[in-house]
Each structure stands twice: as structure tokens, then as C-alpha cells.
N, C-alpha and C positions, 0 to 999 in steps of 0.2 A: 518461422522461416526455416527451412529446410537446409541442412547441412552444406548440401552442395553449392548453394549462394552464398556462403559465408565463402566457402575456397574458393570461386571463382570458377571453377570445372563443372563440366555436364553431368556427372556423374555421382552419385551422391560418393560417400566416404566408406570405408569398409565399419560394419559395425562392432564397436569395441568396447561397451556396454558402458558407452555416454549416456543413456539415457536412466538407468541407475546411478551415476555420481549426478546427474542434475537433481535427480530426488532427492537422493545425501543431500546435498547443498539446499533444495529447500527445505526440506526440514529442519535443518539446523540453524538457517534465516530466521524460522518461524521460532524455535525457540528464543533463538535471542532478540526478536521481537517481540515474543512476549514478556520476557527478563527488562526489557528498556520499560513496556511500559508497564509493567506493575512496579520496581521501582521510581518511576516518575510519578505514579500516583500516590505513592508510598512517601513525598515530598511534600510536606502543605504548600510550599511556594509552586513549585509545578503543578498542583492540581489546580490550585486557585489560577492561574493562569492557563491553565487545559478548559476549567468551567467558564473563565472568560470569553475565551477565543469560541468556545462552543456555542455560547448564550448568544456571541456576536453573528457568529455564522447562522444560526437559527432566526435572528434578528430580521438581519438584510433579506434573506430567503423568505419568510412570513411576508414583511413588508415589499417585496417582490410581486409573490404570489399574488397578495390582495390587490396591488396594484393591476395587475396582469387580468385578475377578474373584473376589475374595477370597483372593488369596497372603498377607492380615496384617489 
């Protein structure tokens, strides 16, 4: 979405090099995205519960799918 609908004005906003601090900012999301999850796999109870929830998603989805083609 372009700047100037965020203010409400026709006009976009002067450039003040927003679009470098969005970078900063995702990168440093990304780091600490990656920090969450390799300590949560770094947990045997969160991973055992990551490989759960994963098996379950894969589950419904397969059983989906075949259904969708009609294998049942």
C-alpha cells in the first residue's frame, strides 16, 4: 500500500529513507525468527509437538487430496 493512503493525502509523503528502516526491521524479524525457531527445536517437548502438529497437517491434507481425487 503506498504511503499516501496510509495519510489520507493525494500526495505521497516526502522521501526520508523509510524504505531503508523497513529493511532494518525485516531483517532483524528475520533474525529473531530464526532465534525462536531453532530454540524451540532445540526443546524435545516443542519439537515433539512441532512433529505432531506437522504429521497432523500433512494427515488432513493427503486425506483431502485423495479424497478430492477420489482414492475413498
Amino acid at each position: 500500500m503506498p504511503d499516501f493512503e496510509l495519510h489520507g493525502t493525494r500526495k505521497p509523503a516526502p522521501s526520508n529513507w523509510e524504505g531503508f528502516a523497513q529493511i532494518d526491521r525485516a531483517i532483524a524479524e528475520n533474525r529473531v525468527t530464526a532465534y525462536r525457531w531453532k530454540k524451540a527445536w532445540a526443546d524435545p517437548v516443542s519439537r515433539t509437538i512441532g512433529i505432531v502438529v506437522g504429521a497432523a497437517i500433512v494427515a488432513v491434507w493427503t486425506y483431502l487430496a485423495g479424497a478430492g481425487l477420489g482414492w475413498w
